[in-house]
C-alpha positions in Angstrom: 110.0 88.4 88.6 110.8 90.0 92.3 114.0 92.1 92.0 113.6 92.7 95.4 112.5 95.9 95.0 109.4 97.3 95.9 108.0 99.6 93.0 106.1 103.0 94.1 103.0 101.8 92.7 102.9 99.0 94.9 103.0 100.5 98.0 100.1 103.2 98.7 101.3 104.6 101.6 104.8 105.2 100.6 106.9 108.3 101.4 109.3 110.8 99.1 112.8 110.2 98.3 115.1 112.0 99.3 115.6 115.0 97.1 119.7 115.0 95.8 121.5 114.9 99.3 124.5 113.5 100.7 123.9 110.4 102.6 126.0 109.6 105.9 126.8 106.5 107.7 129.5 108.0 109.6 128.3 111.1 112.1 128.8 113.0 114.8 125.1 112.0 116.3 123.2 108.9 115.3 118.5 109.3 114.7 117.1 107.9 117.4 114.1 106.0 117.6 112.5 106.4 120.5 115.3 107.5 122.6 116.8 104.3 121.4 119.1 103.1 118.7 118.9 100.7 115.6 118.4 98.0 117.6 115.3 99.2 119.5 114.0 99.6 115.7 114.4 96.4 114.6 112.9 94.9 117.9 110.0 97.8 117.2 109.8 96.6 113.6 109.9 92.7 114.5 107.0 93.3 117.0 104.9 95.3 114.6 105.3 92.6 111.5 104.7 89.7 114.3 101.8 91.2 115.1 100.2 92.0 112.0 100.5 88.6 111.3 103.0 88.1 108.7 104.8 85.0 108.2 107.1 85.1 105.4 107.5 81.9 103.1 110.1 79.2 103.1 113.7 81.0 103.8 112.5 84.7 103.5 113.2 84.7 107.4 116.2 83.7 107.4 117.5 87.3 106.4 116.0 90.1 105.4 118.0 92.7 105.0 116.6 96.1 104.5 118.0 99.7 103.6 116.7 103.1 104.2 117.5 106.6 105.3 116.5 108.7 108.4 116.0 111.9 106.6 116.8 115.1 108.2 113.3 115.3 109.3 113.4 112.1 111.3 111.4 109.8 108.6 112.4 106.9 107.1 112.8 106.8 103.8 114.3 105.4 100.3 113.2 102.0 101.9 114.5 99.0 99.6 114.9 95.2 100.3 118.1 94.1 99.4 116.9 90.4 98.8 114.2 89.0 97.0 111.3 87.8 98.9 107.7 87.4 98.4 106.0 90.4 97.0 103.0 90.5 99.8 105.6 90.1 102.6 107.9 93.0 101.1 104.8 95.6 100.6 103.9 94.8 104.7 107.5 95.8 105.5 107.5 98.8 103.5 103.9 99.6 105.4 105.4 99.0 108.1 108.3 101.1 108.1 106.6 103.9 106.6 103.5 104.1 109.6 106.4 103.7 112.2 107.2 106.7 114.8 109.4 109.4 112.9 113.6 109.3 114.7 115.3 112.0 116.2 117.4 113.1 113.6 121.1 112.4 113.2 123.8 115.2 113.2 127.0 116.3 112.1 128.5 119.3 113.3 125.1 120.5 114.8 123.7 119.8 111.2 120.9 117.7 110.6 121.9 115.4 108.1 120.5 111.9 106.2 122.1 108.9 108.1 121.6 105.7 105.9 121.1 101.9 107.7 121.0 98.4 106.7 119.4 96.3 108.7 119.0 92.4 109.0 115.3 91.4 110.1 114.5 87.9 110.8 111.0 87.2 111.3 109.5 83.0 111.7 109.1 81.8 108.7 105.1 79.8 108.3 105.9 75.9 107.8 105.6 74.2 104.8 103.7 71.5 106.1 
């Protein structure tokens, strides 16, 4: 059964969790990724997943959604998929993710800080012909 969670074990090149810190969606400045914002990641992302080939199966395209933290060190991390979708598909994401360019940090108060994001990915789907 996929709980929509990937274990540890599945996913060799996987990164630390966060040790016990406070997590912020609210801040004074927002990571950026590549002198861009969120949604120059998910078009990064997209891309990446398109071209490694993947085609998720029946509706897994029609939302992904995906949560993870830009640590204070720029990396994403604590990477979980919020639905359930096909196991092969969710290890490539986490891949994925994990090999991308680290962010700029986010800040509050000229503090580095976690910054946590959910993210909606949509991604063809291969046809069930």
């Amino acid at each position: 059964v996929n709980t929509g969670f990937a274990k540890e074990s599945d996913v060799q090149e996987s990164r630390s969790a966060l040790p016990a810190q406070q997590v912020v969606f609210v801040n004074d400045q927002n990571p950026q990724f590549r002198g861009g914002d969120i949604d120059d990641f998910v078009d990064y992302l997209k891309n990446q997943l398109i071209n490694s080939g993947l085609t998720p199966k029946g509706t897994d395209a029609d939302s992904m959604l995906i949560s993870f933290v830009v640590d204070t060190l720029g990396r994403p991390v604590n990477i979980r998929l919020l639905n359930q979708i096909d196991p092969e598909t969710e290890k490539q994401i986490i891949r994925q993710i994990n090999s991308s360019p680290d962010w700029l940090p986010g800040t509050e108060n000229g503090i580095r800080i976690n910054i946590g994001y959910t993210i909606s990915l949509r991604i063809p789907a291969e046809s069930a012909d």
